[in-house]
N, C-alpha and C positions, 0 to 999 in steps of 0.2 A: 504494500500500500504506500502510498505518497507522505509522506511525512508531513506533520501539519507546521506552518509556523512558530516559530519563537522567537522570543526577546532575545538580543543581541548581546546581554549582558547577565549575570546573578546578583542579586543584591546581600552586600555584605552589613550594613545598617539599617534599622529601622526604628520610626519616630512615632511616637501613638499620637493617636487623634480622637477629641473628644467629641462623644455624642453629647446631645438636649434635647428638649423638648420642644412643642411648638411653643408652647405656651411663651417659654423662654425666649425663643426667635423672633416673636411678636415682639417681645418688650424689649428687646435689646436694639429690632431694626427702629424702634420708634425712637427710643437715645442717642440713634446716630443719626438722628433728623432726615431718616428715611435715604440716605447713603451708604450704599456698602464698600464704599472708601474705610467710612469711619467706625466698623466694624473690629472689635479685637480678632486677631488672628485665631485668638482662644474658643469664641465664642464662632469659625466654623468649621464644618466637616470635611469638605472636598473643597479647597480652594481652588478656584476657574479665574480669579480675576483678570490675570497676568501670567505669562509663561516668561517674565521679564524679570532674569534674577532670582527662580522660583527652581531650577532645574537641579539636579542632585549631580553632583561633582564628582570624578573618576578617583580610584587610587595611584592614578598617577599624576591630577592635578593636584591632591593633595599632598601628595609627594614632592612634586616641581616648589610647592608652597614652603615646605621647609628650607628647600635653596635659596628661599628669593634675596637678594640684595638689597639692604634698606639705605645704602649710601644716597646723598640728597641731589646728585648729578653723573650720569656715564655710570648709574648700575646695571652688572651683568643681565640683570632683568630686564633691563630696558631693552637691550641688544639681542635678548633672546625674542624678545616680543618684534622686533624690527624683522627678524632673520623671519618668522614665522606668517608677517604679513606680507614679506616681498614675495614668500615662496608660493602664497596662497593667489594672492592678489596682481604681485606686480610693480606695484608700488615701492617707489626708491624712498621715497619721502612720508612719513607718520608724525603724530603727535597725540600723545595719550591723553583722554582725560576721564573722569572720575566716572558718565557715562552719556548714552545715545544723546541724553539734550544738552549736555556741556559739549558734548563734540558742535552741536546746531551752533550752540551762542557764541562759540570761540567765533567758526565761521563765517556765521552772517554777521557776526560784528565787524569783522572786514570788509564782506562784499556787498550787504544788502542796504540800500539808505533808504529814507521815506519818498514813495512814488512808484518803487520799482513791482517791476513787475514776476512771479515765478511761476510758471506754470507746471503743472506734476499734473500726474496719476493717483488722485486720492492723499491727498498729503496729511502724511501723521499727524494726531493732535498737537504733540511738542512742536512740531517742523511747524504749524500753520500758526503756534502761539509765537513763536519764535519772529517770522515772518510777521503778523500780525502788529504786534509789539512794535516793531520798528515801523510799522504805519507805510508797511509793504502792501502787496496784494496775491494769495496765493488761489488760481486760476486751476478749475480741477478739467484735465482732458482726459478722463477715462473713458473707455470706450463704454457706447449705450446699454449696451449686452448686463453689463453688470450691474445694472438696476435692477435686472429680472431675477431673483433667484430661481427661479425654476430651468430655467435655460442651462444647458451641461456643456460648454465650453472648456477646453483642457488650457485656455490661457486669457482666463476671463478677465486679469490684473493688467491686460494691457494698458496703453496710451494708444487715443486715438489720435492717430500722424494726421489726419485731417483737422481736428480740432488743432491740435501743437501747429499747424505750420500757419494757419489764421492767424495764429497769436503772435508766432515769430515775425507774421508778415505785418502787423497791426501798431506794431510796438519795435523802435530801433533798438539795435543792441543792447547799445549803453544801457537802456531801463529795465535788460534782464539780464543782475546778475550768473544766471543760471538755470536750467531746468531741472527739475526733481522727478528722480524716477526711483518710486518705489519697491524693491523687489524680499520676497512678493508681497503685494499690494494689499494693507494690513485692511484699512477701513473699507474697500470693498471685497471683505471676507477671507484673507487669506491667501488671496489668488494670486499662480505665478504670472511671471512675464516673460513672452518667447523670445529666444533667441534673435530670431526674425524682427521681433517688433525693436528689442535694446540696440541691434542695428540699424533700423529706420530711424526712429530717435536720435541715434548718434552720427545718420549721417544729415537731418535738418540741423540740430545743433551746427555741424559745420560748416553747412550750407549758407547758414544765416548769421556764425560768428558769434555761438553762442557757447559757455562752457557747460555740460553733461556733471551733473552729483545724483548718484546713487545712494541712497537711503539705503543701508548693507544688514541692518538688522537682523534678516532671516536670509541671505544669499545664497547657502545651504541649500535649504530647502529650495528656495526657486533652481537651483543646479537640477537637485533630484528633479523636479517636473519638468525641464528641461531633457533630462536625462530619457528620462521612461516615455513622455509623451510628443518628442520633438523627432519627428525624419530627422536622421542622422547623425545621431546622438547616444542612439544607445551604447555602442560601442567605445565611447571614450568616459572616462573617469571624472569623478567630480569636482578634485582638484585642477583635469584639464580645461572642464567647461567652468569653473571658475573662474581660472584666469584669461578665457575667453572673453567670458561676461565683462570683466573689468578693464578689455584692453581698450573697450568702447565709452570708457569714464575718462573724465579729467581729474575726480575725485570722488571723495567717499566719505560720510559719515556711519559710525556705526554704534549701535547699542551693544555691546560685549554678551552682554546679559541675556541674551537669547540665544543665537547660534554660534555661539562659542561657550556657552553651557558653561559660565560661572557667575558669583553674584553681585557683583559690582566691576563694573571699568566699560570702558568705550575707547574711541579715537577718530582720529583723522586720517587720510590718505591722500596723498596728491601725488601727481605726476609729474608736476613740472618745482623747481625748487621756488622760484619768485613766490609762488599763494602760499607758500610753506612759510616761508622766512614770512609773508605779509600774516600770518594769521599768529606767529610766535609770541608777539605784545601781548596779545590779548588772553594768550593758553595761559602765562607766566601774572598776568592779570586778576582770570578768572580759576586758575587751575591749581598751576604749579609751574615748577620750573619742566625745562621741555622735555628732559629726559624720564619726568615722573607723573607731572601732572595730572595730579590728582591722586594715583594710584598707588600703593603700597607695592614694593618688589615683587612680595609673595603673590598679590593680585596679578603683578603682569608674566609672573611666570605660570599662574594658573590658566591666563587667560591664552598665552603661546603654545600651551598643551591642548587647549580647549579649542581652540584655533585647529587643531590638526583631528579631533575627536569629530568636531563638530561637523567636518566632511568628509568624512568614512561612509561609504555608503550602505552597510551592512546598519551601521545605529542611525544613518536618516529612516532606512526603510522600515526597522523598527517603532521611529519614533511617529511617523507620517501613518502608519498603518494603523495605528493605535487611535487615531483621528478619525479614521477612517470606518474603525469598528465603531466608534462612538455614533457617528455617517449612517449607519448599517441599525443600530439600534432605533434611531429616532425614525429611519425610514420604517420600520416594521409596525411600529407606533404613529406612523401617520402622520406625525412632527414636519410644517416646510423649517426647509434651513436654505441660506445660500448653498447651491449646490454651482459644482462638486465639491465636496468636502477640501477646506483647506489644508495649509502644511502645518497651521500649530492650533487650527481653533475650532471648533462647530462655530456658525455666525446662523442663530435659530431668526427666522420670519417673524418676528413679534407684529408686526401687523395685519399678517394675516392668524396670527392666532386672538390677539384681543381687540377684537373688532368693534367691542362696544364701545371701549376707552377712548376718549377724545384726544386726536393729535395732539392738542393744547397741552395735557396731561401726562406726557413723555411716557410713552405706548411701553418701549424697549426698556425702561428704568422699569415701571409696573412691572414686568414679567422677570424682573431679576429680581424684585423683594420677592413675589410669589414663591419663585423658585428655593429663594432663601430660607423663607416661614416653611414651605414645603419639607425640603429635604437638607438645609445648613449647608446647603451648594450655594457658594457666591461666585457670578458671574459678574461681566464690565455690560453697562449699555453703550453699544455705539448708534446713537441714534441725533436726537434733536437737543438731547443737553449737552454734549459731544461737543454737538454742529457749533454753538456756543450761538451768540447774538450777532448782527452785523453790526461791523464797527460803528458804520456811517448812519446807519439808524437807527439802533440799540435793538431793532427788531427780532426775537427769535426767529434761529432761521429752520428751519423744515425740510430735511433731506427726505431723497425718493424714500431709501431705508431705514427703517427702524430695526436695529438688529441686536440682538443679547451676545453680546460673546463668551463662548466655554471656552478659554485660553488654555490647553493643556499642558502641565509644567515637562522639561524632560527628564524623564528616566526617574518620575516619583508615583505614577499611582499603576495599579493594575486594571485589566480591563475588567474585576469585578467593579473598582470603584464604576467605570464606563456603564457598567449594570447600572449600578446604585445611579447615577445621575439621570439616566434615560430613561429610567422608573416614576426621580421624581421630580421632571419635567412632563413626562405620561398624565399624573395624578395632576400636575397643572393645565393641561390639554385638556382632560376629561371635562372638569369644570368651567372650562374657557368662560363660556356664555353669562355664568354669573358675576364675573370680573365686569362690571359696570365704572367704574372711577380711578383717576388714577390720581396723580402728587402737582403740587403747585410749586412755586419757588418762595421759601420763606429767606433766606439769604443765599447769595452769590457773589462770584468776584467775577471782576471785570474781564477777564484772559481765561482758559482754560480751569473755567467754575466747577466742572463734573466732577473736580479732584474733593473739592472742600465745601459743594452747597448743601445745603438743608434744605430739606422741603417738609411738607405735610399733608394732608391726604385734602383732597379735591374734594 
């Protein structure tokens, strides 16, 4: 017989996790002013919020951590971390810092002024607060397709080259520092982006004399679907289509903290030394000095190991499959999600499951307290409190999608937990209908609110 799948690793540690009650879950999501930000970690059972910083460490990243060099300039770590991103990526030139939105702020605090323009595919909440903040304008060209979740696309996180090259053609260089491309593409669901497309992209960028940043956070994973579902591709390695992907960047920011599976650090990448040397004030500023920034030795020797784990193709396939079962469970149960299943997250349909609850009433937050009172599963809403308000009119803004994300951490739960969460998102499905109301905004901030508002029930 065929041998059935398994995990690519055994696990040598385990951390218990506390059950409650509902009774309990009631009273604790109403103390956190109806945010499951402000959630103690105590008070849940399967944490989904984030797969950011959340992923369980190798015994050889723990290992490397013992090595690390805590000298305050030209530590061995640092050089380890340097050797591990040229090999990966390409890049002659790095600069560490503490993580994915310290890398944005070094950055656009060099390149981006008030006016400018960035156009991306779905740009991350950090990268659009980031932008935002400096009274930029970040322009979303994803393709239409990924509005629809129901649509099964194997490269649904593209940029549409039609949309990108209006823009390029609308607006002179000078006023885009840059275009963003996400891979793969977080806020609409996970999805990779093809080969084919980071080539189009990169040759309007040149067309038009513009500079290409890769948002690298899961780059990994967009290899693997690159890998398995791209003509021509199967055949070479992940390391190879990696440093494929990145020959077509001018630079890169990266969260550490996801596909490189440790729980703090990040960086910069550039190609060329001039942005290197121009963004150095500001790492040394905001960071640290360049050869640390931010980062503890033992951090960046974690992270130059994690760097080489994190694209092994044996523990992506692993890690994406597991996603995929979770995919498998909600479809048998009836559950829409963004399909096809992403590379770190379920992105569940909250509007077409709580149809009563009024857009006004942040549809995607509703179905994450449920979830929570439900079964101590905390999920992230990416939806309309996300979306955050527009600058220029304070107005809430209203994406196509209201979505729940189940971020899965790596290489911490098993696919019984996958059970247990499919269960009790099930038991929130069955009673959809009576979900009538959902939460108003009782405080907020100005910039990326979703992290610290309160609300209260409608």
């Amino acid at each position: 017989m065929e041998l059935p799948f398994a995990e690519s690793y055994k696990i040598k540690m385990v951390e218990s996790l506390r059950r409650s009650t509902r009774e309990q879950r009631e009273q604790w999501i109403k103390e956190a002013g109806y945010n499951l930000f402000n959630l103690k970690s105590d008070y849940v059972f399967i944490d989904l919020l984030t797969d950011s910083g959340t992923g369980a460490m190798s015994d050889k990243q723990w290992a490397a951590m013992m090595e690390g060099d805590e000298s305050y300039a030209g530590a061995r770590s640092y050089y380890k971390l340097k050797e591990s991103i040229k090999e990966i990526t390409g890049f002659d030139y790095f600069l560490p810092t503490h993580q994915g939105r310290a890398a944005e702020n070094v950055l656009f605090s060099s390149l981006v002024k008030e006016g400018d323009i960035l156009p991306g595919n779905s740009h991350f909440d950090t990268t659009k607060g980031h932008i935002e903040f400096r009274k930029a304008i970040a322009l979303d060209c994803t393709i239409e397709e990924a509005k629809d979740t129901t649509l099964e696309l194997p490269f649904k996180g593209n940029m549409d080259l039609n949309k990108l090259e209006s823009v390029l053609r609308q607006y002179p260089a000078e006023k885009i520092p840059c275009i963003v491309l996400t891979i793969t593409n977080n806020t609409a669901g996970g999805q990779p982006v093809s080969m084919e497309n980071i080539k189009g992209v990169s040759a309007l960028a040149k067309k038009y004399g513009v500079k290409l940043l890769f948002d690298s956070a899961r780059f990994a994973e967009n290899a693997y679907f690159i890998k398995i579902r791209e003509k021509g591709y199967a055949g070479k390695t992940i390391p190879e289509i990696c440093r494929e992907m990145f020959s077509h960047a001018d630079f890169m920011t990266m969260s550490s903290k996801k596909d490189a599976i440790v729980n703090m650090g990040g960086f910069i990448a550039f190609r060329d030394e001039a942005t290197w040397q121009g963004c150095q004030m500001y790492n040394i500023m905001y960071e640290g000095f360049i050869t640390y920034g931010g980062m503890s030795g033992r951090d960046m020797s974690a992270l130059a190991q994690g760097l080489k784990e994190g694209t092994d193709f044996d523990y992506l396939q692993t890690r994406i499959s597991q996603v995929a079962y979770l995919a498998s469970k909600l479809d048998e149960y009836g559950i829409p999600f963004q399909r096809p299943a992403g590379g770190h997250a379920i992105f569940v349909d909250a509007k077409k499951i709580l149809t009563n609850v009024p857009k006004e009433q942040f549809v995607a937050q509703t179905l994450g307290i449920e979830l929570y009172i439900e079964g101590g599963v905390r999920g992230v809403e990416i939806g309309t409190l996300l979306a955050d308000r527009d600058p220029v009119t304070r107005e809430n803004r209203f994406p196509s999608l209201e979505l729940l994300r189940l971020a899965i951490p790596r290489r911490v739960y098993t696919n019984n937990h996958m059970d247990f969460i499919a269960a009790a998102l099930k038991n929130v499905f069955d009673r959809r209908d009576s979900i009538t109301s959902g939460y108003i905004i009782k405080k907020e901030l100005p910039i990326m609110r979703h992290f610290t508002v309160e609300l209260e029930k409608a």
